[in-house]
C-alpha positions as CSV (number, residue, x, y, z in Angstrom):
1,X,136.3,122.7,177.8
2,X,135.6,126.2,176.3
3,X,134.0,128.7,179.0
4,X,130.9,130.5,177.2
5,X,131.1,133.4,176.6
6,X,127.2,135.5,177.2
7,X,126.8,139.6,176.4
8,X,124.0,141.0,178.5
9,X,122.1,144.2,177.6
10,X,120.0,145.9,179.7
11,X,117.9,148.8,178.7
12,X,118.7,152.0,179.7
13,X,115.0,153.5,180.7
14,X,115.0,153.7,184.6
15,X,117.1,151.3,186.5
16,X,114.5,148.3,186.5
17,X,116.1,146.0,183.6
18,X,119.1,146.5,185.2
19,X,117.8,145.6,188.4
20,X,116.3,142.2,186.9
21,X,119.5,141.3,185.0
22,X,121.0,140.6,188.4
23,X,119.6,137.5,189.0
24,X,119.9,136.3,185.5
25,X,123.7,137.5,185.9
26,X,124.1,135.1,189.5
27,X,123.4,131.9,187.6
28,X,125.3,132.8,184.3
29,X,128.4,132.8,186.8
30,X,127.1,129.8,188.6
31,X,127.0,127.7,185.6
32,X,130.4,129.4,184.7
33,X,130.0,131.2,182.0
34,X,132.0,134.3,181.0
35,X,130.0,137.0,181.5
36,X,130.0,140.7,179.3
37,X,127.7,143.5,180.3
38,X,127.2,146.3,177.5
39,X,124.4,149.1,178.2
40,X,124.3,152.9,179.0
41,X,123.6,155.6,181.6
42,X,122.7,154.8,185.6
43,X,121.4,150.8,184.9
44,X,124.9,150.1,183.4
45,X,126.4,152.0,186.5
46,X,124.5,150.2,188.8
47,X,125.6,146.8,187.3
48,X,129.0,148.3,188.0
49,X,128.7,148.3,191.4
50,X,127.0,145.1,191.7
51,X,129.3,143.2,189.4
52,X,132.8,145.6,189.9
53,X,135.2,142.2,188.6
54,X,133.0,141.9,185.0
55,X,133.5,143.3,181.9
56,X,131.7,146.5,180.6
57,X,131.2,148.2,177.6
58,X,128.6,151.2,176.2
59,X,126.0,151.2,173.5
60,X,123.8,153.9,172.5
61,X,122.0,155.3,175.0
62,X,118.3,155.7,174.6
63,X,117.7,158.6,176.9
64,X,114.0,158.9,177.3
65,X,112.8,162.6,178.1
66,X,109.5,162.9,180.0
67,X,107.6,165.9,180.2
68,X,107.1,168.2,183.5
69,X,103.6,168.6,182.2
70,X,100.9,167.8,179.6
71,X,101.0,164.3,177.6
72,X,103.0,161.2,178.0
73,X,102.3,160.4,174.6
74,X,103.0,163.5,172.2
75,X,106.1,163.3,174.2
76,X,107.6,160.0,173.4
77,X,106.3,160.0,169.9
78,X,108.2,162.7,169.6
79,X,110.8,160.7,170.5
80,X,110.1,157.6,168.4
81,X,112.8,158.6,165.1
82,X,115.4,159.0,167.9
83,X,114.4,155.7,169.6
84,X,114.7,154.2,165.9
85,X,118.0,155.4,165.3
86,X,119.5,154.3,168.6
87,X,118.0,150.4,167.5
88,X,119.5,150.4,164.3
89,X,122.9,152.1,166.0
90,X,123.2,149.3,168.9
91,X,122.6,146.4,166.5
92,X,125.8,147.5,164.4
93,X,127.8,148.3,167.9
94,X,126.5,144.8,168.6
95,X,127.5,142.4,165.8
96,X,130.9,144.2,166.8
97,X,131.0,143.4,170.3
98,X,130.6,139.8,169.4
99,X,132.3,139.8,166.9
100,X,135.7,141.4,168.8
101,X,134.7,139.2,172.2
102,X,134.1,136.0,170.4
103,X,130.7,136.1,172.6
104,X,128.6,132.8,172.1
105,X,125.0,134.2,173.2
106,X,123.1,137.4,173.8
107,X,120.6,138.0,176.7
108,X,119.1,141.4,176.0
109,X,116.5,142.9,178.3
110,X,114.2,145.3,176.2
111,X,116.9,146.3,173.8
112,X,115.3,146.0,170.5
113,X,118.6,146.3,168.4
114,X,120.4,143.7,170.7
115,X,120.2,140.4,168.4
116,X,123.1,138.8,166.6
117,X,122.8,137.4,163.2
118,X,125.9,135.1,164.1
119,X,125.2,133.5,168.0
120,X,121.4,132.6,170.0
121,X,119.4,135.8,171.0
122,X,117.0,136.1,173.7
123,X,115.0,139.4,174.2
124,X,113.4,139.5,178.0
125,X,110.5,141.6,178.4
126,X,106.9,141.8,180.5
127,X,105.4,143.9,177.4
128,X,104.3,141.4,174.8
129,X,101.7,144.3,174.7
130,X,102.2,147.7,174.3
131,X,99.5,149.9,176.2
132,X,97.9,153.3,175.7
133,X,95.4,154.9,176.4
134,X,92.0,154.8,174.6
135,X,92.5,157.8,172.3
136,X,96.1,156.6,171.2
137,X,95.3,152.8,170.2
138,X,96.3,153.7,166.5
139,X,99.4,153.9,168.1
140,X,99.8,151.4,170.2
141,X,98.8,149.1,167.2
142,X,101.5,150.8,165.2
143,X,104.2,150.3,167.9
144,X,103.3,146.9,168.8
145,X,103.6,146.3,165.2
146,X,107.2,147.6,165.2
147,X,108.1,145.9,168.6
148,X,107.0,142.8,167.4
149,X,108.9,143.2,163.7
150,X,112.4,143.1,165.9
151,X,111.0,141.0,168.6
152,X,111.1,138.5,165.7
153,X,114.7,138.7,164.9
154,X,115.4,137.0,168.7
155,X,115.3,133.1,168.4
156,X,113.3,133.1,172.3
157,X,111.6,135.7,174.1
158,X,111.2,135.6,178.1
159,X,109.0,137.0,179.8
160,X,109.4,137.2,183.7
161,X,106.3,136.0,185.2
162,X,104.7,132.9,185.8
163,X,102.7,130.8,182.6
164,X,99.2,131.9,182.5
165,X,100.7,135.8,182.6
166,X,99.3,135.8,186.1
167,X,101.1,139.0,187.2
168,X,101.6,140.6,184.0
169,X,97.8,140.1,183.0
170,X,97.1,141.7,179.2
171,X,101.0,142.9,178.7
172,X,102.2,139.4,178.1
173,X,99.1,137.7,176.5
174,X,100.6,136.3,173.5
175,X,100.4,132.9,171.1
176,X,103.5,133.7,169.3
177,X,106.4,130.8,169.0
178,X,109.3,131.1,171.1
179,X,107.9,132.8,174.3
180,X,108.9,131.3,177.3
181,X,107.8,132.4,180.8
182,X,110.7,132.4,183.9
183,X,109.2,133.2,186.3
184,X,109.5,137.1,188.5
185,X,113.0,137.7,188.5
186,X,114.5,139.4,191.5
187,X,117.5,140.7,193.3
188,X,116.3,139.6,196.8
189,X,115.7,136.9,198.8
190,X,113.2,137.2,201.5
191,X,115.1,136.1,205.3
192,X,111.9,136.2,207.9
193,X,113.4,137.5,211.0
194,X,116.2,139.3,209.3
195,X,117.5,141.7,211.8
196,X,117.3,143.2,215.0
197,X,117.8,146.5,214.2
198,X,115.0,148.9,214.6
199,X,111.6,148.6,212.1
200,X,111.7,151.1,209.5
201,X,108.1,152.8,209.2
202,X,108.2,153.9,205.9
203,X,110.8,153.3,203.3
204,X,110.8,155.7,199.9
205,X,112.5,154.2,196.9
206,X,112.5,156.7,193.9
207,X,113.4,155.7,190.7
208,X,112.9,156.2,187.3
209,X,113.5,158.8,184.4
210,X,113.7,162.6,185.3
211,X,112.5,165.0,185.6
212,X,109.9,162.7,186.9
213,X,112.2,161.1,189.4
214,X,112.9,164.4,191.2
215,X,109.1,165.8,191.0
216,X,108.2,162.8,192.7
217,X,111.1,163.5,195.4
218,X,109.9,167.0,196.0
219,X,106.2,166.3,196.4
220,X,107.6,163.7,199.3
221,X,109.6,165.7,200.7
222,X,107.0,168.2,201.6
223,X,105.0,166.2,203.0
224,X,107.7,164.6,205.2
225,X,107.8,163.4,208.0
226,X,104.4,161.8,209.2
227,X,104.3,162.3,213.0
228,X,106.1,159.7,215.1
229,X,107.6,157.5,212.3
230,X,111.0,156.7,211.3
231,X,111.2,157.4,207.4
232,X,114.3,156.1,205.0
233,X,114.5,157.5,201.4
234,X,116.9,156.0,198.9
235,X,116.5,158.5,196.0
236,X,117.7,156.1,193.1
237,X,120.7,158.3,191.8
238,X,123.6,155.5,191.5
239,X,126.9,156.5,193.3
240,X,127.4,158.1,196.7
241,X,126.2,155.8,199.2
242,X,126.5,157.3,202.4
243,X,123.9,157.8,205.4
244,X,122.7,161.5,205.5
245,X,120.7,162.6,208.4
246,X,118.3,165.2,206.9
247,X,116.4,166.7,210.4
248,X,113.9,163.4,211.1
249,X,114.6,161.8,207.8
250,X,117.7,159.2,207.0
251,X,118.5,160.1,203.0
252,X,120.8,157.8,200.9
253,X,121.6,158.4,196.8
254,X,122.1,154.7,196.0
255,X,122.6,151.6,197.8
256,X,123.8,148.3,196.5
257,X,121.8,145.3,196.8
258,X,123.2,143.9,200.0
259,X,122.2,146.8,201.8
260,X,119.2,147.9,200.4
261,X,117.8,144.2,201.0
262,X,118.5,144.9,204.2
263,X,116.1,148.2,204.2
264,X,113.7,146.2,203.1
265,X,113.5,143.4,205.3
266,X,113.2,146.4,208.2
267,X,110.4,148.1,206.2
268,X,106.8,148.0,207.6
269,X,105.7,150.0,204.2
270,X,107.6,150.9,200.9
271,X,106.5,154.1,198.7
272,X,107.6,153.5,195.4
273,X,106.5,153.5,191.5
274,X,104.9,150.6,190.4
275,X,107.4,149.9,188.1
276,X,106.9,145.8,187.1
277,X,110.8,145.3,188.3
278,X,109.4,147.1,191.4
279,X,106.7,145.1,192.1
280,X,108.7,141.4,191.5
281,X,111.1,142.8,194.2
282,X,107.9,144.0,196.8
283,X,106.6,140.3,196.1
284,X,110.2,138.5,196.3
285,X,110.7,140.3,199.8
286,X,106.7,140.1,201.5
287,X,106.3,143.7,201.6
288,X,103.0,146.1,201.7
289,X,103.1,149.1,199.4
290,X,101.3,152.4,198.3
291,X,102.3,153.1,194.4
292,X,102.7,156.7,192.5
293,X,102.7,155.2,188.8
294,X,104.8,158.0,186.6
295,X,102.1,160.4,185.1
296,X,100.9,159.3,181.9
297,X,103.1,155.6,181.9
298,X,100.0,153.7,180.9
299,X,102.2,150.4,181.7
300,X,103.0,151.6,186.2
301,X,99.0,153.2,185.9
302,X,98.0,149.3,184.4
303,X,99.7,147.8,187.3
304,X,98.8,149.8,190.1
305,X,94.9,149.8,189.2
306,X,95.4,145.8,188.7
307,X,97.0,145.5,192.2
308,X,95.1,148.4,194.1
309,X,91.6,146.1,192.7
310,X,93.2,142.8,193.9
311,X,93.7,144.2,197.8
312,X,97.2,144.1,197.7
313,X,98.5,147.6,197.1
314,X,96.9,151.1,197.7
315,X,98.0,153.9,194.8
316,X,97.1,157.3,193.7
317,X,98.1,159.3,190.8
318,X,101.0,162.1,191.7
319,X,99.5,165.1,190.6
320,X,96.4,164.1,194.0
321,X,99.0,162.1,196.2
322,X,98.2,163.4,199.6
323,X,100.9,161.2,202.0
324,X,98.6,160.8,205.1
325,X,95.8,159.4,203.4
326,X,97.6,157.1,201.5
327,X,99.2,155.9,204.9
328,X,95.8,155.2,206.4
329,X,94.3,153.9,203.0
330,X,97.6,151.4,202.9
331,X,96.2,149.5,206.3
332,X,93.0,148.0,204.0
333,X,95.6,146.2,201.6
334,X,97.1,142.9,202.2
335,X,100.7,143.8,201.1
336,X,102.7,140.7,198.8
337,X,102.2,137.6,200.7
338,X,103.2,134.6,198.1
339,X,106.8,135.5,197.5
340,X,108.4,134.1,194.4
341,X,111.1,131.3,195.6
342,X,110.9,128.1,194.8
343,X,110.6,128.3,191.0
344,X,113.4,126.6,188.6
345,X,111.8,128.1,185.3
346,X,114.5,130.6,185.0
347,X,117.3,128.3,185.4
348,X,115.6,125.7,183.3
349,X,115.4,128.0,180.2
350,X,119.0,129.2,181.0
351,X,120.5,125.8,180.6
352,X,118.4,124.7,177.6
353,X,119.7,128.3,175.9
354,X,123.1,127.9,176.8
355,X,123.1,124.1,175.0
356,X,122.5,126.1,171.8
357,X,125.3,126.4,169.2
């Protein structure tokens, strides 16, 4: 019997669709399927690392800029001809990648231009919904509009949460045909009682576009250490992996998943964005959290006001963080206590996609 053949396409915008893929990849290669991975820039590197013995090719990259200062908003619609253009590009570099691969389906993750005419499509996102802020709802009407114009052009859409949109909230209300919730999608797997190695205090996980990423990094930085705890920053740049002791703080560039699970399952606290990728891996591993949501990303701001009003996660905005009052604020919260095991919606919808011809 033919192996089949599946092309998955994660976004390029921060490392989180990459990140999410992971999972989805695990079980494509437990039901064995031959898998391709086509994408661009530091997610595609990191699937690399993860999945060195697959296949890889690039598409357009989308390279989102963000701005040092002033708005979000003017900034990215700036950006919206180019962001156009690279949709229109990867759905041409597609049809050619299937066509030259003989690939039977397409799993995209927030690549627009990622369908094929010829095999099944699936697009996976948690933004049914575009968001912006009050004065730009013409244009969130006008991209959700557009979104949903090439959202359409996919035979299924995922969205990783549970039905009900009960982590998601408003970003994935939506009575369209074809949507199908997964459930959270994750890289880890929570192991209570993981290690005997000594408790990280505070773990910092940057991620992200720059120069955002590295504005966050220096704001930390000097404010590092608290006194008396032990402080691990992974700094999200994908290659060199090696420990580096910076005076009381341990610094790595990138880890891969193995190891940074294991960070994770030491960590008393994480300081991170609250990037939706993010927060399914804080849930899948039990952890407590204080969020920075990126300046002016209505989607991290929508999720860490949602979480920081449900007890679970203390945030503040960047340009006000202050590190020892978010450490003190942190100890009201109740951290991710559920977890997300257990659930066979992912690998449910995988099967029934996979019997498509």
């Amino acid at each position: 019997m033919k192996r089949k053949r599946v092309l998955v396409t994660p976004l390029d915008w921060g490392l989180g669709h990459a990140t999410r893929c992971i999972p989805i990849i695990r079980l494509l290669l437990e039901e064995h399927c031959d898998v391709l991975i086509a994408g661009a820039g530091d997610s595609l590197n990191l699937l690399k690392i993860e999945f060195p013995e697959l296949y890889f090719i690039s598409l357009p990259a989308y390279q989102p800029r963000y701005p040092r200062r002033g708005s979000m908003m003017v900034t990215l619609l700036r950006q919206a001809i180019h962001f156009v253009r690279v949709v229109r590009q990867e759905h041409r570099v597609l049809e050619g990648i299937v066509r030259e691969n003989q690939i039977d389906y397409v799993i995209s993750d927030n690549r627009y231009g990622c369908y094929s005419r010829k095999v099944p499509s699936v697009f996976i996102t948690h933004q049914l919904t575009l968001l912006a802020p009050p004065q730009w709802g013409w244009l969130a009407f006008l991209a959700n509009r557009v979104t949903g114009f090439y959202r359409n052009k996919f035979q299924h859409t995922w969205v990783p949460d549970w039905p009900g949109s009960l982590l998601t909230g408003k970003m994935s209300v939506d009575a369209s045909k074809g949507i199908k919730f997964i459930g959270p999608l994750s890289r880890f797997r929570y192991l209570p009682g993981y290690s005997d190695q000594q408790t990280i205090d505070l773990l910092v996980l940057l991620s992200g576009p720059e120069p955002q990423r590295s504005m966050l990094e220096e704001l930390i930085r000097k404010q590092l250490p608290p006194d008396g705890l032990g402080v691990v920053m992974v700094r999200g740049i994908p290659g060199n992996s090696q420990l580096r002791k910076e005076n009381a703080l341990e610094v790595y560039d990138h880890l891969p998943q193995q190891a940074l699970e294991g960070l994770l399952s030491r960590a008393k606290l994480v300081l991170c964005r609250s990037g939706y990728s993010t927060i399914m891996d804080l849930m899948a591993m039990h952890k407590q959290a204080i969020f920075i949501p990126t300046p002016g990303q209505t989607e991290q701001e929508y999720f860490a006001d949602r979480l920081l009003h449900a007890g679970v996660a203390w945030s503040m905005n960047q340009n006000t963080f202050d590190l020892k009052k978010a450490l003190e604020e942190s100890k009201k919260y109740t951290g991710f206590q559920e977890g997300i095991s257990g659930s066979d919606l992912l690998l449910r919808h995988l099967r029934s996609f996979l019997r498509q011809e």
